[in-house]
N, C-alpha and C positions, 0 to 999 in steps of 0.2 A: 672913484667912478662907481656910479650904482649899478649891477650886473645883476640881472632878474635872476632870481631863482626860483620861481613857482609861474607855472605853464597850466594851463586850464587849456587843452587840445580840443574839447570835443565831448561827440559831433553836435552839428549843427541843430537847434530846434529844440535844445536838450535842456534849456536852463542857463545855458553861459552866462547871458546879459544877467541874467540876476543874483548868479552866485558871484561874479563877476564888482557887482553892485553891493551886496555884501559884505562882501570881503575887503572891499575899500575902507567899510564903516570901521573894523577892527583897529585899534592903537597900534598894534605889532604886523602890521598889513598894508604894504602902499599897493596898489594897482594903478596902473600906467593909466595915464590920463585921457587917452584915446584907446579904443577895443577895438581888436581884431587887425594890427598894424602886419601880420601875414608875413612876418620877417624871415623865417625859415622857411617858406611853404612852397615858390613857385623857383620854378626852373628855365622861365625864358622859353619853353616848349611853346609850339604850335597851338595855338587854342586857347593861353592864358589871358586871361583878363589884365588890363593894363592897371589897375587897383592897387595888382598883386604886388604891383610894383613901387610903391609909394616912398617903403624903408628897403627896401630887398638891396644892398650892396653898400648900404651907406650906414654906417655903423656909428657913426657918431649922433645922426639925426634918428637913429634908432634907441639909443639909449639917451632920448633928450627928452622922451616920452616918461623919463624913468627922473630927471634930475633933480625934482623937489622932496623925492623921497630923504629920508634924515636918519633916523636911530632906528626904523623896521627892519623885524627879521627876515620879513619877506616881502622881492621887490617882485612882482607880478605882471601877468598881461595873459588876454584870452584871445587865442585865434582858432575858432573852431575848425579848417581846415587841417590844421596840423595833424590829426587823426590819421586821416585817410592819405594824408603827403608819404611819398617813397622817400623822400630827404631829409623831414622834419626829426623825425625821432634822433639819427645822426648828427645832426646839426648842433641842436640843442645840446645833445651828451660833451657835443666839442668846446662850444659856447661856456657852458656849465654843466660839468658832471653830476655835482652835489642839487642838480634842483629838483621837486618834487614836480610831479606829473596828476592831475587832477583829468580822468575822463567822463564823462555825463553821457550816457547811454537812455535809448526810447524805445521803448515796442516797436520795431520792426514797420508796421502797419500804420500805427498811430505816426511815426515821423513821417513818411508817405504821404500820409492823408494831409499833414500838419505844411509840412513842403509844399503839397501841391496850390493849397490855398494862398501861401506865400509866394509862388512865383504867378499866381494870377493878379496877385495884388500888383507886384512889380510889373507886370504886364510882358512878360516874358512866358507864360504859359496860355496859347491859345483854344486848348482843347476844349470844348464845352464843358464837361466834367471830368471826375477822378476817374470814374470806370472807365471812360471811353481812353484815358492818358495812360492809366494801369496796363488795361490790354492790348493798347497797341505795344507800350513799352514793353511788354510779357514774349505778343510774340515776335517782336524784332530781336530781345535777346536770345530767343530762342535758336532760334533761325539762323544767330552769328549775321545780322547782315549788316555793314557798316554803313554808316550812320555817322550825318555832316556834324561837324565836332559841336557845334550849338547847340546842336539838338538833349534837351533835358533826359537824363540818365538816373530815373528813380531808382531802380534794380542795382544801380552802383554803388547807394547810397549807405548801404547797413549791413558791411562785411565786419563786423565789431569784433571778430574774433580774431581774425588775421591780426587786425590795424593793433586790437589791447595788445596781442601777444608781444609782439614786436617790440612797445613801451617797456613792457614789464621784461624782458631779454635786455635791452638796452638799461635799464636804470635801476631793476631791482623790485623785485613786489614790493618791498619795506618800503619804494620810493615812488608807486604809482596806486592810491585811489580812486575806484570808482564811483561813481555816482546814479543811483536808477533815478528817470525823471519820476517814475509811478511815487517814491520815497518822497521826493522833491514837494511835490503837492501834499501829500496823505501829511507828512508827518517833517516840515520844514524846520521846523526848532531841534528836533533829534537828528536831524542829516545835514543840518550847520555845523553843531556840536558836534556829531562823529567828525566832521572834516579838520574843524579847531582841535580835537585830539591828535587825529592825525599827524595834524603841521607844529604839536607840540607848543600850541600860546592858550593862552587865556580861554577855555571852555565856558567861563561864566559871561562871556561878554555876547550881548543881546542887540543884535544891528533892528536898524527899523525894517520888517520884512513887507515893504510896500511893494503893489506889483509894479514889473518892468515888463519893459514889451510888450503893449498890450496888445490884442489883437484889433487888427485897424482893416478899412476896407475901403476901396480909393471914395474920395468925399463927391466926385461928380466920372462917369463912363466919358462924359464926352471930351473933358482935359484929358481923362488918360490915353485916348483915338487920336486927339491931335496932339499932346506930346509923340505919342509913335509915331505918328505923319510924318512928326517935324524930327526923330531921331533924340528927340530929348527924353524918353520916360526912365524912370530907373534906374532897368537894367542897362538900358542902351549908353548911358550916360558913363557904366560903369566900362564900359566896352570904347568910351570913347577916350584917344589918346592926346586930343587936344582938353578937355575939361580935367582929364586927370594933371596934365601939364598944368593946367590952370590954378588946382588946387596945391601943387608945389611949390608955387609963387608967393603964394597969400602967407601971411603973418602966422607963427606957429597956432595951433587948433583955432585959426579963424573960420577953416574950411569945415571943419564939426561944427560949429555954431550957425554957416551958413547952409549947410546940407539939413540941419534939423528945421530949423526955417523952412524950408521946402516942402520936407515932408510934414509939417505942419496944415499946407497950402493943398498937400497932394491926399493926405489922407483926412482920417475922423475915425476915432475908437467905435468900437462895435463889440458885441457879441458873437462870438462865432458859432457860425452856423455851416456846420460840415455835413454835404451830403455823398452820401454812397451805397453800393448794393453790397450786402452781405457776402455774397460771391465775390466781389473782388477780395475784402477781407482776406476769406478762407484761402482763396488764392497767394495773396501775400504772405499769409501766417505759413502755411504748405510750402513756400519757396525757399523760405528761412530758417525750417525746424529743424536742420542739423546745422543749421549757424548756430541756435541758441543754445544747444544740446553741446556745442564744442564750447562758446563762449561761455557756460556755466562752470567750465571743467576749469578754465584757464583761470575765472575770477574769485568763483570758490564759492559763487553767490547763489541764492535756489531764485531761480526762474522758472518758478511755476505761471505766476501771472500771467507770464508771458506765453503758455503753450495752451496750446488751443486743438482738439479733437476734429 
């Protein structure tokens, strides 16, 4: 039986899909055939998305994701949520003690902004812009007022010192890797390599570094108005527990080949064009500056780039 041992947690926004993509190319490297399968991450709580639920208790269809792997040292899989999960890190350790822990970390700010654009695509963010989502979300957290569980919780999103520390207790700094997304871009052939060291294969082996994920932006407003009408857009779909039932039925990863089809239909690549005011920036960067100030200490890494006056 093939039992993953390398975890690519997080967070979200960060590079997963394409380290992810990556690391597949590797000889000494299988990665699970579907990304993001959320195995350890939900708890059946109030609020969770029916998604979450796909592999979550069925352990044979969980590691089916995994069966064509062969002679690789390392059988893998990415679920960005696993970061921020109160069960995931547990889980896993019990799962498999011996597996390595990959996290991919972002500016603070820049994931916000990256996020925000992201849930407007999906049609789940209706705020006119960032600032205006920023500052309401700034002073609702402020103020402690609760807030219907749907409601987008950016402020929740970039506690990375808590979430690392936690990994690196449970599995051993020798056995948890960071990742800066800033590194990811600047200098992707030296932050593949540091990782292939890391996990101990092959450093000279050169994947195709073609981009993944690219940034998209829905191909027509008016589909995306009457998908919402109709309960059908994205997020909604992701929320719904009849479609998710649907996608359990179908024939193993039919339901990836049909969900890519769609967003095929729903989007069109683009360049991204992110707008915001300076002020909200500072604002964020000021919210976060003894998050990064702790998170330096835990990782051992200089985050300078990241602090801001």
């Amino acid at each position: 039986m093939n039992l993953p041992n390398l975890f690519i947690v997080g967070a979200p926004k960060c590079g997963t899909t394409a380290m992810h993509t990556y690391l597949s190319q590797h000889p000494e490297i299988f990665m699970s055939i579907e990304k993001e399968p959320f195995y350890f991450h939900v708890t059946g709580g109030e609020g969770e998305k029916p998604q979450y639920h796909r592999y979550r208790g069925d352990k044979q269809k969980y590691l089916k994701l995994f069966a064509a792997a062969t002679t690789e040292k390392y059988i893998g899989e990415s679920s960005p949520g696993y970061l921020a999960s109160a069960i995931a890190p547990s889980e896993i350790y019990d799962f498999n003690p011996k597996a390595k822990i990959v996290i991919m970390l972002r500016e603070p700010a820049d994931l916000l902004l990256s996020t925000y654009y992201h849930h407007k695509f999906m049609g789940v963010e209706t705020r006119k812009n960032f600032d205006d989502a920023i500052l309401e979300e700034f002073s609702l957290h402020n103020v402690k007022e609760k807030r219907p569980i749907f409601t987008i919780r950016y402020f929740d999103l970039c506690h990375y010192a808590r979430w690392t520390k936690i990994y690196i207790d449970q599995f051993g700094r020798e056995n948890v890797h960071v990742i800066l997304y800033d590194d990811l871009k600047k200098n992707i052939d030296e932050t593949y390599r540091e990782l292939l060291k890391f996990l101990r294969v092959n450093e000279n082996f050169v994947p195709e570094f073609k981009i993944v994920n690219k940034s998209k932006i829905v191909r027509s407003e008016i589909l995306q108005k009457t998908l919402t009408f109709m309960k059908l857009s994205p997020h909604q779909l992701k929320d719904n527990k009849a479609f998710v039932k649907f996608r359990s039925i179908l024939p193993f990863h039919s339901d990836i080949i049909l969900i890519n089809f769609c967003k095929r239909i729903y989007s069109k690549k683009c360049k991204e064009k992110k707008y915001y005011n300076d002020k909200t920036l500072k604002l964020i960067r000021d919210y976060f500056k003894n998050e990064i100030f702790e998170l330096e200490k835990i990782i051992g890494i200089d985050l300078s780039v990241w602090k801001f006056d």
